[in-house]
Every structure is written in C-alpha cells, then in structure tokens.
C-alpha positions as CSV (number, residue, x, y, z in Angstrom):
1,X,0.0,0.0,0.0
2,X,1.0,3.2,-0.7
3,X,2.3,5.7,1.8
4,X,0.5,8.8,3.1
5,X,3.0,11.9,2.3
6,X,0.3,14.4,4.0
7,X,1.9,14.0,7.4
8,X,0.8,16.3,10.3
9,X,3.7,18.8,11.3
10,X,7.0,17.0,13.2
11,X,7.3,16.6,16.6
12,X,8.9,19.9,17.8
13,X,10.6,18.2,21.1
14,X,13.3,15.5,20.9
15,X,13.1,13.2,24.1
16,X,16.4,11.2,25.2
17,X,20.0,11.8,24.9
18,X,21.3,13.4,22.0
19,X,24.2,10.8,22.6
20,X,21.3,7.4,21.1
21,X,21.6,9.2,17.7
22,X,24.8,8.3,17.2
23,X,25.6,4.9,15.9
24,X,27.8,3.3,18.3
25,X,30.3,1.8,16.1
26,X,30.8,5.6,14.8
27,X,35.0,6.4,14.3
28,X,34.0,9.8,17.0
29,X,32.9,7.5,19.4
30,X,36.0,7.0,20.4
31,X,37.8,9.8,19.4
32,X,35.9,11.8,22.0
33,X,36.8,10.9,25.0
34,X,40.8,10.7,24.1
35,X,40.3,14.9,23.1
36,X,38.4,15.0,26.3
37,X,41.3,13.5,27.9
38,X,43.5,16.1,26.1
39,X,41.7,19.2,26.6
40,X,41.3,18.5,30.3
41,X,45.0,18.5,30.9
42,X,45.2,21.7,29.2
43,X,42.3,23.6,31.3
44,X,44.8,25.3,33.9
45,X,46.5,27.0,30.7
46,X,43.1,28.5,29.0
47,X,42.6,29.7,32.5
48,X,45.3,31.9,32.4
49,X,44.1,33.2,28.6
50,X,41.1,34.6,29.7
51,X,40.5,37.6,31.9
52,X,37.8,36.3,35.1
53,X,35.5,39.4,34.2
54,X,33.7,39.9,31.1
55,X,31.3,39.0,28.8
56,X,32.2,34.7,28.3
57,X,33.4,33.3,24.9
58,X,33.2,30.7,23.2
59,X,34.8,27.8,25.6
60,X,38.2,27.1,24.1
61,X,37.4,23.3,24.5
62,X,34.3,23.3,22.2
63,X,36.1,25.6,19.9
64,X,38.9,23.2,19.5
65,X,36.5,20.1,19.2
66,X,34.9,22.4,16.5
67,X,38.4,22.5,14.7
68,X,39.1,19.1,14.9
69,X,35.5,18.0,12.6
70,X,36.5,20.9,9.7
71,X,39.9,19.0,9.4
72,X,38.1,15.2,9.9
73,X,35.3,16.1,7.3
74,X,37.3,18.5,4.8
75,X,35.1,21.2,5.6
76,X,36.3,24.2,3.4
77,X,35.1,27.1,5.3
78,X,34.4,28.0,9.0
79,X,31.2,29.4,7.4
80,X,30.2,25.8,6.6
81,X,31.2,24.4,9.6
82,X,28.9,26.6,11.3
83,X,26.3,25.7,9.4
84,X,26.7,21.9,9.9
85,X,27.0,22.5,13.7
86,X,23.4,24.1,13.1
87,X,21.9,21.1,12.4
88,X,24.1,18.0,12.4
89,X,23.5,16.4,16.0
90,X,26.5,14.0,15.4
91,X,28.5,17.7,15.3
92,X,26.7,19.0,18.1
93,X,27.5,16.1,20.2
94,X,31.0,16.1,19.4
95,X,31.7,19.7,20.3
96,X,29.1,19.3,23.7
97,X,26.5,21.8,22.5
98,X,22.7,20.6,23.3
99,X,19.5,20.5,20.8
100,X,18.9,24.0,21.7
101,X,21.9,26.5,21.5
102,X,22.2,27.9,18.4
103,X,25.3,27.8,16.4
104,X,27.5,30.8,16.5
105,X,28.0,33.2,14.2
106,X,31.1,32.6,11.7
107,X,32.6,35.6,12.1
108,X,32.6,35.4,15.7
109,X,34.2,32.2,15.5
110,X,36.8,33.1,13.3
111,X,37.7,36.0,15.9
112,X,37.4,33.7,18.7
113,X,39.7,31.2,17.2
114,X,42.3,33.6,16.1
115,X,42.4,34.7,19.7
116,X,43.1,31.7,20.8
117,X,45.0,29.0,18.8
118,X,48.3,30.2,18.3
119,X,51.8,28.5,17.5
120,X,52.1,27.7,21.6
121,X,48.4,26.7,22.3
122,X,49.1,24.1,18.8
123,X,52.6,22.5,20.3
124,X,50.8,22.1,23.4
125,X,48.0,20.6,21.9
126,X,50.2,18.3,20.0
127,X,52.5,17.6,22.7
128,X,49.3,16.5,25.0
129,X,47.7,14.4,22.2
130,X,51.5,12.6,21.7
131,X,51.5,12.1,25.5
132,X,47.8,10.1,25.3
133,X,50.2,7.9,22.8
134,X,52.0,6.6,25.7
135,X,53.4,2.3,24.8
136,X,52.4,3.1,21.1
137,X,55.2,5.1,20.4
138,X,58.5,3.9,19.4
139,X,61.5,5.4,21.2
140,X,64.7,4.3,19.5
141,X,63.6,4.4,15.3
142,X,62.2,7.4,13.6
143,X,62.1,9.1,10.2
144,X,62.1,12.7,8.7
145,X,61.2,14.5,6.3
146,X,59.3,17.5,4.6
147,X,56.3,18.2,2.2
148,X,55.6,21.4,0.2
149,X,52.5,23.5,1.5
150,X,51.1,25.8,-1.0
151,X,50.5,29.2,0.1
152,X,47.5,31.2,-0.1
153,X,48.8,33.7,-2.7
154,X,49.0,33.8,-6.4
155,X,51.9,34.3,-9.1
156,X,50.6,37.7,-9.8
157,X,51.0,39.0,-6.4
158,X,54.8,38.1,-6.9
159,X,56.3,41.4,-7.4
160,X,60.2,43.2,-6.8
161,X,60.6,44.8,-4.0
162,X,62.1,47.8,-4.7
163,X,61.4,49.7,-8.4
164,X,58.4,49.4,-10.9
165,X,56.0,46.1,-10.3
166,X,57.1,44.8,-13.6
167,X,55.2,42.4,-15.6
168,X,52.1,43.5,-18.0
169,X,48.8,45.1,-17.6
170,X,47.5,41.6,-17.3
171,X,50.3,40.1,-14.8
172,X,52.1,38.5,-17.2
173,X,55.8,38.0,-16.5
174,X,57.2,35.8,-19.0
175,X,60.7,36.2,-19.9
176,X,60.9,38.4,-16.8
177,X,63.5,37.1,-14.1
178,X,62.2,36.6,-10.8
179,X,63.9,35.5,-7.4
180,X,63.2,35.5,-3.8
181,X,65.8,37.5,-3.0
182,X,64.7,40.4,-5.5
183,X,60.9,39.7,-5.8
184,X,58.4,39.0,-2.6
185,X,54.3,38.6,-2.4
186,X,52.2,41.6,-1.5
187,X,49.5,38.9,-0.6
188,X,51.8,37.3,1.8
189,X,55.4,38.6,2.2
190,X,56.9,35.2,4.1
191,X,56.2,33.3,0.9
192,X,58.9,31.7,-1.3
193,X,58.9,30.4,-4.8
194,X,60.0,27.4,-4.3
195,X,60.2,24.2,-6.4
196,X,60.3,20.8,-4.8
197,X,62.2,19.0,-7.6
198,X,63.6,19.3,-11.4
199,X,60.7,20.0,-13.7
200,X,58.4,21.0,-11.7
201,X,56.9,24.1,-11.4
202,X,57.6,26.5,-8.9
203,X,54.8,28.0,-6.2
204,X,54.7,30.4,-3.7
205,X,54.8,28.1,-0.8
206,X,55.9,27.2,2.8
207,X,57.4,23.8,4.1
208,X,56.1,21.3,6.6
209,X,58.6,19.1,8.6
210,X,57.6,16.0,10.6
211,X,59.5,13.9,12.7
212,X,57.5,10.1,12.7
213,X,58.4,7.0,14.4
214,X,58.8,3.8,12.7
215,X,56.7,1.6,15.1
216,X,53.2,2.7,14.3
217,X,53.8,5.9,12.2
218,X,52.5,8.4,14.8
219,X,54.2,12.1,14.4
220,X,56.6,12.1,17.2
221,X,57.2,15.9,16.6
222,X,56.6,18.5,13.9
223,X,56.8,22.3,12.4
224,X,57.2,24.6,9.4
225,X,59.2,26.9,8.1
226,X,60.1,29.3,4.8
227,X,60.7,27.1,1.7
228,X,64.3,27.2,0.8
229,X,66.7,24.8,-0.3
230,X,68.3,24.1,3.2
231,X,65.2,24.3,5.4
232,X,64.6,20.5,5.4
233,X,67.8,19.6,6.5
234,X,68.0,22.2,9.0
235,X,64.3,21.6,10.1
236,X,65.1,17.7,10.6
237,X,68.4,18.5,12.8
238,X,65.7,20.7,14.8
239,X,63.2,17.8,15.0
240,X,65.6,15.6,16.2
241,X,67.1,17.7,19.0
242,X,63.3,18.1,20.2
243,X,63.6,14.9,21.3
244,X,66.4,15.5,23.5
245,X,69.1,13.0,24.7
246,X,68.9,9.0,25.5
247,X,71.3,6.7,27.1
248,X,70.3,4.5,24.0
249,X,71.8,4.9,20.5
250,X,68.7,5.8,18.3
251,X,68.1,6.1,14.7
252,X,67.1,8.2,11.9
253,X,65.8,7.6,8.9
254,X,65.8,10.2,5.4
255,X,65.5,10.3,1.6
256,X,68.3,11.2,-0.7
257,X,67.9,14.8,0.2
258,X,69.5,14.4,3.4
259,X,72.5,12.9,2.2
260,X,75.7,15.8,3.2
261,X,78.4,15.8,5.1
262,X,76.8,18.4,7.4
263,X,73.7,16.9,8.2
264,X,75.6,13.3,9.1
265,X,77.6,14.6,11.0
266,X,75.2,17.0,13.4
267,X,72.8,13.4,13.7
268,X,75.4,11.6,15.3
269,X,76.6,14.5,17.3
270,X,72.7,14.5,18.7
271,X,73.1,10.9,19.6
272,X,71.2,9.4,16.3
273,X,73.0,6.1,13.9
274,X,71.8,8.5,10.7
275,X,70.1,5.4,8.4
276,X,69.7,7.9,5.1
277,X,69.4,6.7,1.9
278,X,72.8,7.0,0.1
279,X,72.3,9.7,-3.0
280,X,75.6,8.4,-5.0
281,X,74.3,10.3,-8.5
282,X,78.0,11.9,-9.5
283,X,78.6,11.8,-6.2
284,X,80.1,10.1,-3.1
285,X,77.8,9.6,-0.1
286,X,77.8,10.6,3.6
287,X,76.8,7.1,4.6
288,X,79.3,4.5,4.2
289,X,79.6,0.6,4.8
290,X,80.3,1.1,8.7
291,X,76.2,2.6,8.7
292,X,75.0,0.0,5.4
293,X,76.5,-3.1,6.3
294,X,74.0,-3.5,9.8
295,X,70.4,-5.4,9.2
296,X,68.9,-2.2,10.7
297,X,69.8,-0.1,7.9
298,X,67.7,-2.1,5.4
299,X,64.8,-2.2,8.4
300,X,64.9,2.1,8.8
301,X,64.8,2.0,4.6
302,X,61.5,0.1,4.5
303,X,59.8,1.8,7.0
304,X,60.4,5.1,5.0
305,X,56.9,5.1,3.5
306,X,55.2,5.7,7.5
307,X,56.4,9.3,6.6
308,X,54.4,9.6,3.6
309,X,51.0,8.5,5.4
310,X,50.7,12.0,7.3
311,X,51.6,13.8,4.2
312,X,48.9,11.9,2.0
313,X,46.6,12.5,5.0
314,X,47.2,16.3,5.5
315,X,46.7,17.3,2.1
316,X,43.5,15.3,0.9
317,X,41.3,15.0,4.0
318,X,43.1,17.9,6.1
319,X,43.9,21.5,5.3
320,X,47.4,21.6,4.5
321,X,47.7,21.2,0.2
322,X,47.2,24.9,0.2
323,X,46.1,26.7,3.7
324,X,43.9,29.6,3.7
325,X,46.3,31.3,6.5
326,X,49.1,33.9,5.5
327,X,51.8,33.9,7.5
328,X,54.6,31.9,9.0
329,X,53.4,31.8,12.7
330,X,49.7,31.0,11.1
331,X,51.1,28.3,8.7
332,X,52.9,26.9,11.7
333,X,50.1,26.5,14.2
334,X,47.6,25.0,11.5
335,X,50.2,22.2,10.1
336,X,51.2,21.4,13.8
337,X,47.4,21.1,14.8
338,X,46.6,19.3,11.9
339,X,49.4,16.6,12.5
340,X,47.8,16.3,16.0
341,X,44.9,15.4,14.7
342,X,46.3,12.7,12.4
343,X,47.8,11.7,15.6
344,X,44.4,11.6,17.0
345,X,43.0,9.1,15.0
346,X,45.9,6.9,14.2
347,X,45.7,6.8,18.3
348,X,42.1,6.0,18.5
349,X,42.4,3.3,15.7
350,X,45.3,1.7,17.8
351,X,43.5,2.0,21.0
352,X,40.5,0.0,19.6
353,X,42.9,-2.4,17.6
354,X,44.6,-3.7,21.1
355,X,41.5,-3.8,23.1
C-alpha cells in the first residue's frame, strides 16, 4: 500500500539523549573521550588566557573540538562548519552543544579562534595528544622528512621589491627574471617560490617538517618553516634535537635529500646512527659501509613510506595542500594542529585495535 505523504507537522521536542543518535560503532565515538582527555590536561592553561570578568566566549574546548570536525570532514570554510554545527547532531555532540543552542555566528568564531589558537596553544596541543600515545610510540627508530604546503597567494601577487611592479597590464611575467631575493608577495610577504624537484613548477609556498616514528607511524614531533633549499635539513636537525638525549643509540631515517656531510655529521653528534638513503648520483655519499653493512639499515629504509602517510593524510582530507592562513606563525600552528589530529586518529584506531 501506498504511503501517506500528508503528514501532520513534526514533533517539535526530541526526548532522550542526544548521545542514542549516534551509531555506536561511529569512528568519534571513540575519538571523544581521548580529546576529552586532552583538553582537560590543558584547562589550567586557558585559564590563564582569559581575563575572570567579562562578557564569556566561546569555551576554548568546544572551539577546539569544532576545529578538529573541519579538518576530519574537509570542511572548506568555518562558514560551513557553522552551518553543519546548526543542524548536524552527530556535530553538536561532538563539540558538547545541546539541541537548543544555536550555532554561532562565523565571524565570531573566526575572531574567537584567532584569539586563541596560536603556534604555543598548537605545540601544546600536540605535545598533549602525543603524550595520550604513551606504549604506542617507538622510542629508538624514527624518520624525517618534509612536504611542500602551497600558500595562499597567487603568481601575480609576486612582485620586486624595490622599483616598478614589472610584468604586463594583465600580470604577465614571461621572460621576466624573478627570485626571492629580489621579488616578494604583496599577498603574503613570508612566501617563497619554491620548487620541490627538477621540472616541476615553482609556487609560492611554505614547508612542513615532521619527525615520525617507525613503530606505528604516529608524528613524534613537527613544524614549518620558509621554503628554501636548506630548510629541510635544518628543520630535521631541529626535529631531532626536540627529542632530547637518550642513554640508548637511536636512529634516523631520510631520503636522498639528506645525504651531506653536514647533516651526518650534526645526527650523530645528537646521539642518532643517521640510516639515510645514500644519494651516490655523481657523487660520493655521507653514509658509508660502517652505517649499510647493519640489518637495521635495510629495516629504517622500509619503513620510509610511514612518513608519507601524514603527508597523504594532511593534504586530501586535512587542510594543509594549500592553507587559507598567510603567515609563517599562522602556517605553523595549522600544520602542527593538523598533524595532531592525524595523531588523533591513528591513536584511537590503535587504542581499539589492542582492546
């Protein structure tokens, strides 16, 4: 029989927890209580963010739990996101917001968020979400390496620093030499053209570093910084000394890219057994047969690819193949609090694996 479409009007009230809407093999499930774990440890420090008179903001936990669903579901804009939080209850349960309150207004958001989250409120976050990852982390292996993050400015933008602008009534610059060290971005000055390999074209970009052990592939330590030939060697040394010193002799893993004198040389100064793959195009390598000849070399080789998996993550479900932030210390926090919450759920996902 057919179905009746004239239906009287909904029911207005929703009775029972907004928590029996969610299905309870849902990947948030348990994701929640680990960034309720998190953000607890990190009350005493929002405490001393906020003056104790006032009018209130938005609480700095919900705001964060907000954060974490744009980078889980892609969501482009904070516009968006405030309208899912409107009326997607597996959102509002997630953040902690009842069937009632109404979402806030994007623009408050935005200023509310800007406010808060900054390159010390991201390492902390990070740091609290890699000490949730306590027995799943490896200790003694890691891997490093770095990924290009396109910047939120365009080729046009591109102009010299000093003299005319250059380049046609329509932008065009062909034939036209251009180099950081002459030209800079009026859209976003801390932008460098920068090219990641031969034949490829160059961008106006920024550079993310991660530092990932080689047990389970969780992000042991990360950060960005201007795109320039030397930054990923000099970003890894910094990685690596964030660990700080062990009575055991640890290793660390790299491409080609790492392979100089330098670099070898400052990782086994830091305490590391350097396992980098030997670049010997036209050239002699930095590692020799003392480092090659152990079993553990080949091991550090294979696990290479657990530094990829952030990277591929980042840039097609997070926010990280070109962010909409300008500005180093902006670039910075968003990469470091997106690798966070890769950490997140790889954490989760282990969590459940071992139960």
């Amino acid at each position: 029989m057919r179905g009746n479409d004239q239906q009287p009007e909904a029911e207005l009230f929703l009775y029972g927890a907004m928590e029996d809407r969610i299905p309870a093999d849902h990947p948030l499930r348990s994701v929640r209580p680990l960034v309720d774990e998190v953000l607890a440890s990190m009350s005493r420090h929002f405490e001393r963010l906020y003056a104790a008179k006032g009018r209130p903001s938005i609480p700095p936990e919900r705001l964060l739990r907000a954060l974490l669903l744009q980078v889980f579901f892609s969501i482009r804009s904070e516009r968006m996101l405030m309208e899912q939080m409107e009326y997607n209850l597996l959102f509002r349960w997630f953040v902690g917001m009842d069937s009632r309150e109404r979402a806030w207004n994007h623009a408050v958001f935005s200023k509310n968020r800007e406010r808060l989250l900054n390159q010390e409120v991201a390492q902390m976050f990070f740091a609290r979400v890699k000490g949730a990852a306590a027995g799943l982390m490896s200790d003694e292996h890691f891997t490093v390496d770095g990924t290009l993050i396109e910047a939120w400015a365009g080729h046009k933008s591109f102009r010299p620093k000093r003299g005319p602008d250059g380049g046609g009534a329509n932008g065009e610059f062909k034939g036209e030499q251009r180099r950081n060290d002459t030209h800079e971005s009026r859209t976003d000055p801390e932008a460098r053209l920068y090219r990641k390999g031969n034949g490829q074209e160059a961008k106006l970009a920024y550079l993310g570093h991660v530092l990932v052990e080689n047990r389970n592939g969780l992000i042991a330590a990360a950060m960005t910084t201007r795109a320039d030939g030397m930054a990923e060697r000099d970003a890894g040394l910094l990685l690596a000394r964030e660990l700080g010193r062990s009575r055991r002799r640890r290793t660390l893993g790299a491409a080609k890219g790492y392979d100089s004198r330098d670099f070898v040389r400052t990782v086994r100064e830091l305490g590391f057994t350097p396992h980098i793959n030997q670049n010997t195009t036209n050239r002699r390598s930095a590692i020799d047969g003392r480092t090659t000849c152990h079993p553990g070399y080949a091991v550090s080789l294979s696990k290479r690819w657990l530094v990829e998996k952030p990277f591929g993550w980042l840039k097609s479900v997070g926010w990280i193949r070109k962010v909409k932030l300008r500005g180093l210390a902006k670039v910075d926090w968003a990469f470091v609090f997106g690798c966070a919450t890769f950490n997140l759920m790889r954490i989760s996902k282990l969590r459940q694996r071992a139960a």
